[in-house]
C-alpha atoms as one frame of an Amber mdcrd trajectory, in Angstrom:
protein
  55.264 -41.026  58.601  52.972 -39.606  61.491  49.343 -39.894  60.862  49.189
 -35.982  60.390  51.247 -36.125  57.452  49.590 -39.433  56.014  46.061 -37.071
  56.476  47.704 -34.228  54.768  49.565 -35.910  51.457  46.031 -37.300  51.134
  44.197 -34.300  51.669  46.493 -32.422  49.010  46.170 -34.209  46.111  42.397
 -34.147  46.539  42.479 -30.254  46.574  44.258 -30.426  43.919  41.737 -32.430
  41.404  38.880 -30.348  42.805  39.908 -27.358  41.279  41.432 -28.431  38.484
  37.873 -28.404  36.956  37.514 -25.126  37.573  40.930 -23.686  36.359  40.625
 -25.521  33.194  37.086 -24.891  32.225  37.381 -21.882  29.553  39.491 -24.010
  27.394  40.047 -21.986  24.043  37.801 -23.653  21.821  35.137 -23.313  24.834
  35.400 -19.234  24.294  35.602 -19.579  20.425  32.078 -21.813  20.587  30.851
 -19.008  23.054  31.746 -16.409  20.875  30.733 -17.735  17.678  27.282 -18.564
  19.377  26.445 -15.043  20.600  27.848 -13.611  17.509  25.188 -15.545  15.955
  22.556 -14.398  17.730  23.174 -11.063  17.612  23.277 -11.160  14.095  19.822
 -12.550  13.702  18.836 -10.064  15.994  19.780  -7.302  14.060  18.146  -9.089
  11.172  15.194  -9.276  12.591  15.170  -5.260  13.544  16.100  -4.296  10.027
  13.681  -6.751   8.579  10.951  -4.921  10.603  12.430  -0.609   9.631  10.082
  -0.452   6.165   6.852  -1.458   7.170   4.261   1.336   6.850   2.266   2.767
  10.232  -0.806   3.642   9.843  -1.479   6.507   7.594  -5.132   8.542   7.286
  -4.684   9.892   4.269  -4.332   6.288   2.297  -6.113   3.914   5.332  -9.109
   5.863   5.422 -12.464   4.262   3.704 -13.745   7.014   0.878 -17.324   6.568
  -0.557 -17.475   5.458  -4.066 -19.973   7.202  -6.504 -20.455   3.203  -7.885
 -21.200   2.225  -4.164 -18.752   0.749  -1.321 -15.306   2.214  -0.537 -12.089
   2.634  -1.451  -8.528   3.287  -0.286  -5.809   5.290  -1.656  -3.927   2.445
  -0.025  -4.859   0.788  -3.139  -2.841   2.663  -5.446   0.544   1.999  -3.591
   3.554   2.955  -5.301   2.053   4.520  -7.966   1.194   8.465  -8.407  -2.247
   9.518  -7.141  -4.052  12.581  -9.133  -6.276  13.444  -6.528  -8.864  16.312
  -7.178 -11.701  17.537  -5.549 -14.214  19.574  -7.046 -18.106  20.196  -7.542
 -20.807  19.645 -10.189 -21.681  23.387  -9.182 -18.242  24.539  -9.309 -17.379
  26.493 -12.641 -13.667  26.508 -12.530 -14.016  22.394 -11.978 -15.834  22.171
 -15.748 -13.228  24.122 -17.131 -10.714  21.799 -15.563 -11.825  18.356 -15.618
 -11.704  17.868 -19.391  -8.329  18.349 -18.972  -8.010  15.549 -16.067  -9.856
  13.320 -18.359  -7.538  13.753 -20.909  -4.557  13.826 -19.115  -5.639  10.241
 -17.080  -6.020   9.035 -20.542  -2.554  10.075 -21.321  -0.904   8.542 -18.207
  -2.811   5.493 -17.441  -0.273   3.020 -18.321   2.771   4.925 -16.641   1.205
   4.063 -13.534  -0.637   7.145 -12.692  -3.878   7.119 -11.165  -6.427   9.724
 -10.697  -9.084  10.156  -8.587 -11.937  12.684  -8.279 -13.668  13.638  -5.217
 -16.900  15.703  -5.116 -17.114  17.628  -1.866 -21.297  17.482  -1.934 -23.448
  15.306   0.245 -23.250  12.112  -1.166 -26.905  11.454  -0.249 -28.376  14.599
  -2.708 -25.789  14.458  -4.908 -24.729  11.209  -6.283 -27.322  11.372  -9.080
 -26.142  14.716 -10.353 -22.481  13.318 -10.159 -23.259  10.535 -12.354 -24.865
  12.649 -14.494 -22.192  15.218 -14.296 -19.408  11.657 -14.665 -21.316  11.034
 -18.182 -21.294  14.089 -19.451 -17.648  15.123 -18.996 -16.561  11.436 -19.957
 -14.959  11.049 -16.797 -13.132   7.580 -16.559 -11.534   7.569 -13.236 -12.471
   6.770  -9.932 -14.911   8.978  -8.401 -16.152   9.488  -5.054 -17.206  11.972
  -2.459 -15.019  13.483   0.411 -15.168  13.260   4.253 -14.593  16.781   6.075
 -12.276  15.218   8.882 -10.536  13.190   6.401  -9.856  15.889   3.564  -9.179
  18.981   6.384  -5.666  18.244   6.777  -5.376  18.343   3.829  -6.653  21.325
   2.611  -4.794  23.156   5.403  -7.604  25.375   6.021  -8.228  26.422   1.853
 -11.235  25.106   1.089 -11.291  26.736  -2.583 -12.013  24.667  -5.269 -10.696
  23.379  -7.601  -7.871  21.240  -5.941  -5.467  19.169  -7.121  -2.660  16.949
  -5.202  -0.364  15.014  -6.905   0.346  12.520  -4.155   2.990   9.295  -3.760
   2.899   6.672  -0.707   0.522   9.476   0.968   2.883  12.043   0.805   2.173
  15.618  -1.144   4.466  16.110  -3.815   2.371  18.974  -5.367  -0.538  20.945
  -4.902  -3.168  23.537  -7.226  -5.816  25.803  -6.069  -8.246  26.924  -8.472
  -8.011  26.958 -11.892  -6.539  28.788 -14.722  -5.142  28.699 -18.004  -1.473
  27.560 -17.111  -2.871  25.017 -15.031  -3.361  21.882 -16.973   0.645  22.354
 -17.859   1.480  22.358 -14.179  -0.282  19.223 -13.459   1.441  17.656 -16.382
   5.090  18.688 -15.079   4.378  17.769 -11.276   2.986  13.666 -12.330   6.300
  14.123 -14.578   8.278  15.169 -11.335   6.337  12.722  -9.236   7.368   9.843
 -11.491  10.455  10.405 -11.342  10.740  10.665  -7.276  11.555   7.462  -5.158
């Protein structure tokens, strides 16, 4: 055999096993590991998203700091998935005495169904804490009381600044809302916590 030859038979088989590496890599069990591995980490992915879908962004309406009438602050926050009562009204306000007996009795009523009410006088806080307390002792009142911020109670009140006004409130949201004060009204509160209860 001429030398040629003798360099090519050795040459060939040498091809040969250097791509035989190659050719053979993606064996089937290779691709099943592959497979099984990014299936895996998709699926933890898409954990993860889902995990993060119900946490609550920021919200004013229960995030917000309110003055207490007993000092500090508070946060509708606080009362998470329950109903919120919230009113706001005025010592001066004549419609408000005729209503908040009915609040009283009515938190009374609904305390342990997880309904929580909350009264917020729409006076200075600095003048008119005294006369709150006052008023507070008076009526009975047993519920949280406090004072409202403009910017924070303006949306709100979407402009309607009458008082009385009631919300009956859940996670933030406005399920219901009263303006003023009649003779029907304590009934209509009554149905709308009913209502709100009920909602998810």
């Amino acid at each position: 055999m001429s030398s040629a030859g003798k360099t090519r038979n050795q040459a060939g088989p040498q091809t040969r096993q250097s791509r035989q590496p190659s050719k053979h890599f993606w064996t089937s069990t290779r691709v099943a590991v592959v497979v099984t591995a990014l299936a895996l980490t998709a699926a933890l992915g898409l954990t993860t998203c889902n995990t993060a879908q119900p946490r609550r962004g920021p919200n004013p309406v229960l995030d917000t700091n309110l003055r207490a009438l007993e000092g500090g602050t508070f946060r509708l926050a606080e009362y998470d998935g329950r109903v919120v009562v919230l009113n706001f009204w005025a010592t001066w306000c004549g419609p408000c005495r005729s209503e908040i007996p009915h609040l009283v009795a009515m938190n009374r009523e609904y305390k342990g169904r997880g309904v929580e009410f909350v009264g917020l006088s729409v006076e200075e806080p600095l003048t008119a804490s005294e006369k709150v307390r006052d008023f507070a002792a008076q009526y009975k009142i047993d519920y949280r009381l406090g004072f409202s911020e403009r910017p924070w109670a303006a949306p709100l009140m979407q402009g309607k600044t009458n008082i009385p006004q009631v919300f009956v409130m859940r996670d933030g949201r406005v399920l219901s809302r009263f303006i003023g004060y009649n003779d029907t009204r304590p009934q209509q509160v009554r149905d709308a916590i009913e209502q709100a209860l009920k909602a998810n």
